[in-house]
C-alpha positions as CSV (number, residue, x, y, z in Angstrom):
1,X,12.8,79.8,7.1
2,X,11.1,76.3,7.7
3,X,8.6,75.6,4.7
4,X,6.4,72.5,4.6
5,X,4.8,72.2,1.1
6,X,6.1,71.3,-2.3
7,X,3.9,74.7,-3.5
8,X,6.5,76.6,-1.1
9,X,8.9,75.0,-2.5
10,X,7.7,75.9,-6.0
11,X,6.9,79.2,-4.9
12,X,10.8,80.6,-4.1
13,X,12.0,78.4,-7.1
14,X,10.2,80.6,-9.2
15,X,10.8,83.7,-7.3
16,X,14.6,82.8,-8.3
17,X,14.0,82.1,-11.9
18,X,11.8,85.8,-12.2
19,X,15.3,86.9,-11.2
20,X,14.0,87.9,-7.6
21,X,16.6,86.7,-5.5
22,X,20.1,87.0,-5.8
23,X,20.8,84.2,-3.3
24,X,18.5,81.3,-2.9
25,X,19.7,78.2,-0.4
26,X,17.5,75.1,-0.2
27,X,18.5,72.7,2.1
28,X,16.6,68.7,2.5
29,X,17.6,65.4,3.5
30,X,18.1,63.7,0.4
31,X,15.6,61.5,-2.1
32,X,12.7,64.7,-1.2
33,X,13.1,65.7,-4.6
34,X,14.2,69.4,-4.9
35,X,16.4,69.0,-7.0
36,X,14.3,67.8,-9.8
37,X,11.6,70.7,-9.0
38,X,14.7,72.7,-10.1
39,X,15.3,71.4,-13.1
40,X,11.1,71.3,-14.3
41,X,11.1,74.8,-12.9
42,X,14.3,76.2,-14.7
43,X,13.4,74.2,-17.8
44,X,12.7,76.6,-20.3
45,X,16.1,78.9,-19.2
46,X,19.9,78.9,-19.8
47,X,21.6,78.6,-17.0
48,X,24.6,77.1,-15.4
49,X,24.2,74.0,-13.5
50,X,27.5,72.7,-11.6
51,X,27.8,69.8,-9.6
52,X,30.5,68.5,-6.9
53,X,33.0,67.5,-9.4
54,X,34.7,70.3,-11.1
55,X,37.6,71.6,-11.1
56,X,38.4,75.6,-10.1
57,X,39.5,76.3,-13.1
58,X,36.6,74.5,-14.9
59,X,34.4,76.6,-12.7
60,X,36.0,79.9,-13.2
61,X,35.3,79.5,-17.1
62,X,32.3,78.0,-16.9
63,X,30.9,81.3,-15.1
64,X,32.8,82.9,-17.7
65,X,30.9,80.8,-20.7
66,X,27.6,81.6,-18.7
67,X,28.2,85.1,-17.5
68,X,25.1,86.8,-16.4
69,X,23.1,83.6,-16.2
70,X,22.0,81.7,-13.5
71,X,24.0,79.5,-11.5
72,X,22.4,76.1,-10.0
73,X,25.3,74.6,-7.3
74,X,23.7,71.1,-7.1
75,X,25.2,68.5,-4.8
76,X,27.9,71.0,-3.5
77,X,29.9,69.2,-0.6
78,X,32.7,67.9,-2.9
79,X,33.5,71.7,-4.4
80,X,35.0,71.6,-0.7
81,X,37.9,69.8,-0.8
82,X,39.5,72.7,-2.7
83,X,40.4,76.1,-1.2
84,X,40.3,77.9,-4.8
85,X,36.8,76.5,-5.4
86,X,36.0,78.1,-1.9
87,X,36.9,81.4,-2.9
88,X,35.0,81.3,-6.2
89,X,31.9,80.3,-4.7
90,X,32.0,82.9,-2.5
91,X,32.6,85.3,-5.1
92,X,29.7,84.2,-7.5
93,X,27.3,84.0,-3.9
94,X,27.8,87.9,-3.6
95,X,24.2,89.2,-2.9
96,X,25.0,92.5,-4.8
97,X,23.8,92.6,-8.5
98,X,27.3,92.9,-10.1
99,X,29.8,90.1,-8.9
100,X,33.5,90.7,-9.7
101,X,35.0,87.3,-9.9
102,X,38.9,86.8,-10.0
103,X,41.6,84.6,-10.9
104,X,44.4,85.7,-9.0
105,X,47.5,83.9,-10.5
106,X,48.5,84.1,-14.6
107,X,47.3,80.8,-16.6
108,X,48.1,79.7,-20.0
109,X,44.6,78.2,-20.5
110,X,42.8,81.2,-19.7
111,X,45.0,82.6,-22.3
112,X,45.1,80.5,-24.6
113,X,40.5,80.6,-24.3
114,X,40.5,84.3,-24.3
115,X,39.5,84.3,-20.9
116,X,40.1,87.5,-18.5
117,X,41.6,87.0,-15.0
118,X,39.0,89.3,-14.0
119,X,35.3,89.4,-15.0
120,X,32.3,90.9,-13.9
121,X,28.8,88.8,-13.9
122,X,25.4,89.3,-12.5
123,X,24.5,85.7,-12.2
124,X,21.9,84.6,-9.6
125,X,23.3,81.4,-7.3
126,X,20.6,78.7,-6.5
127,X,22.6,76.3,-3.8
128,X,20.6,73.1,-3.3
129,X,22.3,70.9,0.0
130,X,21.5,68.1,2.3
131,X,23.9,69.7,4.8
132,X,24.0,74.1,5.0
133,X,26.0,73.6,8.0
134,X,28.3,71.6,6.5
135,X,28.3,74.0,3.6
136,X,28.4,76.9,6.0
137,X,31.4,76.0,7.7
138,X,33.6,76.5,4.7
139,X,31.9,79.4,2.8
140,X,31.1,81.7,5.6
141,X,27.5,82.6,7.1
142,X,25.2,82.8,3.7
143,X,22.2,82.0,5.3
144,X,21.8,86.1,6.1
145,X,22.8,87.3,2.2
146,X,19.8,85.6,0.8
147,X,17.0,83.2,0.9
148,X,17.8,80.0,3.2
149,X,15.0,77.4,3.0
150,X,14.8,75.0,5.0
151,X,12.3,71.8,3.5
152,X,10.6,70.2,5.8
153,X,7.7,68.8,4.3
154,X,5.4,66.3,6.3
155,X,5.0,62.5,5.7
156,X,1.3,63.0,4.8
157,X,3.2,65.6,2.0
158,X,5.5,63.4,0.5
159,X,3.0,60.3,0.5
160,X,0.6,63.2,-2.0
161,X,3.7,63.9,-4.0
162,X,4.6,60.3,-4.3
163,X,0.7,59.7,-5.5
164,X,1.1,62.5,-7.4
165,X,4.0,61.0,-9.7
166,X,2.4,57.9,-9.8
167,X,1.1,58.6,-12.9
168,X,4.7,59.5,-14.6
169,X,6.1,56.5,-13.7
170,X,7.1,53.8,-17.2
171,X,8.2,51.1,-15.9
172,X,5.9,48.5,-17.7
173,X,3.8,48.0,-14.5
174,X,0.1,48.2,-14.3
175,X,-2.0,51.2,-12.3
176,X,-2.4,48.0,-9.5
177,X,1.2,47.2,-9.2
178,X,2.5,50.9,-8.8
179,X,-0.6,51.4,-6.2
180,X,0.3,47.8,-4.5
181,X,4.0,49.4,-3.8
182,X,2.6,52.8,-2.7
183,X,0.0,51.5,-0.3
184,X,3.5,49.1,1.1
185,X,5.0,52.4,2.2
186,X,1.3,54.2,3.1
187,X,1.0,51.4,5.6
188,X,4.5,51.5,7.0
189,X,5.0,55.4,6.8
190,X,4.6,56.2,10.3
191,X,7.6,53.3,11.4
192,X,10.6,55.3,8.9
193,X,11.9,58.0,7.4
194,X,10.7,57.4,3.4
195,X,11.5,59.4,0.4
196,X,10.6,59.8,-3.3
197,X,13.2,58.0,-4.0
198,X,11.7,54.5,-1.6
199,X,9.0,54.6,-3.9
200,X,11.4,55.0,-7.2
201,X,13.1,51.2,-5.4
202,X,10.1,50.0,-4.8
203,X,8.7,49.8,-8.1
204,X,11.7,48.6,-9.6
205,X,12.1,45.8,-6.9
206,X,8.8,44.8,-7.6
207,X,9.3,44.8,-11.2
208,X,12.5,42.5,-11.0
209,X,10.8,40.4,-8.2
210,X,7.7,39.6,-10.0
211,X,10.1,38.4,-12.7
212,X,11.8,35.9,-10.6
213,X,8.6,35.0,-8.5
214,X,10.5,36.2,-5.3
215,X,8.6,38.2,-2.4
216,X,9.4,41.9,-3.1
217,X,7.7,43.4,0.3
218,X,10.0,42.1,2.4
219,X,12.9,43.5,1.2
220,X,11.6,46.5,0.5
221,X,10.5,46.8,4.6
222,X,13.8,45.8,5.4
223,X,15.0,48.7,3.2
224,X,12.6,51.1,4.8
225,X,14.7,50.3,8.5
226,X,11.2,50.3,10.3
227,X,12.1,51.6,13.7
228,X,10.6,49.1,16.7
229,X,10.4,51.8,19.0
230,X,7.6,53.9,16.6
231,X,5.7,50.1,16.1
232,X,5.9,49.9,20.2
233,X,4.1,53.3,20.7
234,X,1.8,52.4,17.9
235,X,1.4,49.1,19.6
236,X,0.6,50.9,22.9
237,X,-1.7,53.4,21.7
238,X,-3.8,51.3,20.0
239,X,-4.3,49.0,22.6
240,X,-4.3,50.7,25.9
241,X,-6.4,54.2,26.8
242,X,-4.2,55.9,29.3
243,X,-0.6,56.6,29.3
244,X,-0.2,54.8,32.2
245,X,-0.6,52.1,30.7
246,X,1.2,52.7,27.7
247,X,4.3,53.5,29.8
248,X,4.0,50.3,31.6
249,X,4.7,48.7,28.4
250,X,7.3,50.7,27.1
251,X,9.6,50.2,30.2
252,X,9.1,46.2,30.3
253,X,10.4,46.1,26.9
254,X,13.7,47.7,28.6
255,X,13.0,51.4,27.5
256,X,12.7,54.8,29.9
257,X,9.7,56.6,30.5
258,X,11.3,59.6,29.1
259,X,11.8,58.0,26.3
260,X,8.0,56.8,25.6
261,X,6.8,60.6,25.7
262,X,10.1,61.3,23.0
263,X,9.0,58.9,20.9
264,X,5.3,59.2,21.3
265,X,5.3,62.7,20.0
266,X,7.6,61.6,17.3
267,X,4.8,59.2,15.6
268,X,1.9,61.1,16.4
269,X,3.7,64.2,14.4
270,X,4.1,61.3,11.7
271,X,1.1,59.6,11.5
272,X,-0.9,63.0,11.6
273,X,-3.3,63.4,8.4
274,X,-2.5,59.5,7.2
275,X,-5.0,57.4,7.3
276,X,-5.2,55.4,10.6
277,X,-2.2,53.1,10.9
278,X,-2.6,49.4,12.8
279,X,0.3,48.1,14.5
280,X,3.0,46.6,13.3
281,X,2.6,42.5,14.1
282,X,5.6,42.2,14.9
283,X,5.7,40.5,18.6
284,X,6.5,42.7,21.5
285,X,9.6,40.5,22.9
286,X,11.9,41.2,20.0
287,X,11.7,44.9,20.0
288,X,14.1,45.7,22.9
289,X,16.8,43.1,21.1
290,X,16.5,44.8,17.6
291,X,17.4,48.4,19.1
């Protein structure tokens, strides 16, 4: 299930903390910020949070220590290296309410802790990922067992989050200097892929620039990777009415027509509910040689 809103997001975070899903799978590119919704939505429970380094043994008594309580698998990729970290995963991702989870050869520290080789747990798995197909690959279809979210929220969604937060930030700025670096990536939103995290940078960038008297917004653009191709159609849309036009353009800057319609419906799905964007003044000659 595509969602696009942090409410959504919200929404089946607390649907797994009211113990209403055995299985719940979130899967973002990075820097979108799920992972701390997690933790402000799990904040007032006891629960099990593991992240990629740990061993299997580590994780068997952990579930052990937390038996019955939830189980947040942050960052999961590196639990993948290891075939015994596999297996208990799988076990504690069981979508029935009583898991049985195993350790299948004798060990003198589960002795030695009082820990069974066997235990029984009806622990609820939250799996937050960048990659599920990744993921998938080594523990088996999930996707089907539970909830699998995928986060997609909308440029004009993370630009209200990131005002949203704006308020939170304590970084010994004024309210002008945290707007000046959030109306930097406003303007620029529709050229790049942005996060929560771009703003996070920004403000300390700007804070260790206006130290040193250097020019922070620079760097930060360069940071942001503005892609040429989105300022082109931005270019062309703003200054010709047809299409025809437009595509005339695009191709003497050495690109295919196929391409200008790809591209075209890429920024106007980005620059849809922000507030109208003027091109980028960069000039036209240098975008084909920065591709």
């Amino acid at each position: 299930m595509i969602i696009k809103t942090y409410e959504e997001l919200k929404f089946f975070l607390n649907m797994f903390k009211e113990n209403n899903a055995e299985l719940l799978i979130i899967e973002s590119r990075g820097g979108l910020g799920k992972s701390r919704l997690a933790e402000d939505t799990l904040r007032d429970s006891h629960y099990l949070k593991i992240l990629s380094h740990v061993t299997p043994m580590q994780l068997y008594i952990l579930g052990h220590k937390f038996k019955d309580l939830p189980i947040v698998i942050d960052d999961c990729d590196g639990l993948m290296h290891n075939d015994q970290n596999i297996s208990l995963l799988k076990m504690y991702c069981e979508t029935r309410e009583t898991k049985r989870v195993s350790w299948l050869s004798t060990s003198k520290i589960l002795k030695e802790q009082g820990i069974p080789m066997s235990y029984e747990t009806k622990s609820k798995v939250l799996i937050l990922t960048n990659n599920f197909k990744n993921l998938s690959k080594k523990i088996g279809a999930l996707s089907d067992r539970g909830w699998f979210i995928e986060f997609e929220p909308s440029d004009e969604e993370i630009l209200n989050k990131i005002n949203e937060i704006k308020g939170y930030c304590n970084l010994d700025l004024s309210v002008s200097e945290i707007d000046e670096v959030y109306n930097l990536i406003e303007k620029h939103s529709a050229f790049c892929d942005f996060s929560l995290r771009t703003f996070v940078k920004g403000l300390s960038l700007f804070k260790q620039c206006k130290k040193l008297g250097i020019d922070w917004k620079g760097i930060l653009l360069r940071e942001m990777r503005l892609n040429n191709k989105l300022i082109l159609i931005s270019r062309c849309i703003e200054n010709y009415e047809t299409d025809k036009d437009r595509v005339k353009i695009w191709e003497e800057e050495g690109f295919s027509r196929r391409s200008f319609y790809d591209y075209k419906s890429k920024f106007m799905q980005k620059s849809q509910g922000i507030p109208k964007i003027h091109a980028y003044t960069e000039k036209p000659s240098t975008i084909a040689q920065n591709q």
